[in-house]
N, C-alpha and C positions, 0 to 999 in steps of 0.2 A: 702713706697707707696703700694697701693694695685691694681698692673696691673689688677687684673681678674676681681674685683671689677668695675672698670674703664671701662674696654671694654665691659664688660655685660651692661654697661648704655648706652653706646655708639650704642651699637645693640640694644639696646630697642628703645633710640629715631630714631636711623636712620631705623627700623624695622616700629616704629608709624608714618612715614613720607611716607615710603613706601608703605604701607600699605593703610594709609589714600590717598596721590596722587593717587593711582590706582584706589581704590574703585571711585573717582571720575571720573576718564577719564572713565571706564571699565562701570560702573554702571552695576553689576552683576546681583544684585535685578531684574530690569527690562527686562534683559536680557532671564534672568530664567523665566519667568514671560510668556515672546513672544514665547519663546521653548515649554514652554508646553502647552500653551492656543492657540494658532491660527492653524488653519489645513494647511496641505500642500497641496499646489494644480499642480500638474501637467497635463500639456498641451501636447495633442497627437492629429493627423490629426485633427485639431479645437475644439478639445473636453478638456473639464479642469474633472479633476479628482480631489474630495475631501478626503483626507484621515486626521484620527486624527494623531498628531504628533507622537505618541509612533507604529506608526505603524511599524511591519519588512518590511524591502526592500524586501521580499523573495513574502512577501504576495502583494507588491506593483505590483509586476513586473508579479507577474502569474492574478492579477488580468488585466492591459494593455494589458498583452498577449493573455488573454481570448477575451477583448476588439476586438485586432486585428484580430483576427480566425473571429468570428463572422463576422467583417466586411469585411474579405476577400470573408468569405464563401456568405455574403450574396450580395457583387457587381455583377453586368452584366460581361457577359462575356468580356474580357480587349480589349480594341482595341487596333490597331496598337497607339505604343509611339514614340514620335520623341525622340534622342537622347537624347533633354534638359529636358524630362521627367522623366526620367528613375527612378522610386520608391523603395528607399531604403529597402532591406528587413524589414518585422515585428521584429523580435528580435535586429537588430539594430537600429529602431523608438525608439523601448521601450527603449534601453539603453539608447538614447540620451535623451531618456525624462526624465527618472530617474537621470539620472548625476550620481553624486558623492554622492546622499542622502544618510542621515543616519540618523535611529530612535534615539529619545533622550534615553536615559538611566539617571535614576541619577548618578550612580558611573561617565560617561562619560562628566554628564552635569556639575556638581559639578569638576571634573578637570578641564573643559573648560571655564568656567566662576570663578571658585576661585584659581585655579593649577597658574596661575601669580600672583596671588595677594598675596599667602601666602606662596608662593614654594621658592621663592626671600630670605627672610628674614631666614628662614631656613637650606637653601644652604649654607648662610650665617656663619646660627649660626656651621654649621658641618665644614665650612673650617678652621673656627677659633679654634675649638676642635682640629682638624687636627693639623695645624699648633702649637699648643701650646704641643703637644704630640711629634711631631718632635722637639722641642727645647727644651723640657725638657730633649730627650736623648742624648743632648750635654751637659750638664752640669757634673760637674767632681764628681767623686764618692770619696767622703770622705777616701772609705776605700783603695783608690788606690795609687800608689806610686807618687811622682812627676815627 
């Protein structure tokens, strides 16, 4: 019988099954497609900000910041606030407005939309390498005594 033979077909369809189910559920294409073509818009004191997607967070956040100076600098003097007023500083607006964004990068996008789909089958193929490396150095050495 030819085991190696055998499990390599074994991995190929159950690799084409995986492969093929995800691409469907995942639909990458499209995915990639939304990431790099639509701008991100962030929302601060009523204002939406347009940025293109590949923009750095670095550039985002000194741009909101600059936003907020201005608009500090340029209100009336503050009146008395009641308690339930109370105005979160500018650099933690900007934080909240930003969130957790992150610029697209290909090396990044390319993980995030195909790193499931093709990471699986692979894992795969190395556990099996593994494991067949471990039982071949149980096997008895010819030139050894009984």
């Amino acid at each position: 019988m030819h085991w190696r033979r055998g499990f390599f077909r074994v991995w190929l369809v159950l690799s084409a099954l995986w492969v093929a189910s995800s691409w469907w559920i995942t639909e990458p294409i499209s995915k990639t497609r939304i990431t790099t073509t639509d701008n991100v818009v962030f929302h601060l004191n009523g204002q939406g900000f347009d940025f293109p997607p590949n923009t750095e967070r670095l550039v985002v956040e000194r741009t909101l910041t600059n936003f907020m100076a201005r608009r500090l600098s340029d209100d009336k003097p503050p009146r008395p606030l009641k308690l339930s007023e109370v105005v979160k500083p500018a650099d933690q607006q900007v934080a909240e407005a930003i969130g957790d964004y992150h610029p697209y990068s290909w090396p990044r996008l390319i993980v995030q939309c195909w790193g499931p789909i093709v990471l699986p089958p692979i894992g795969l193929m190395l556990a099996a390498m593994v494991a067949a490396w471990v039982i071949r150095g149980f096997k008895r050495d010819p030139n050894s005594e009984p």
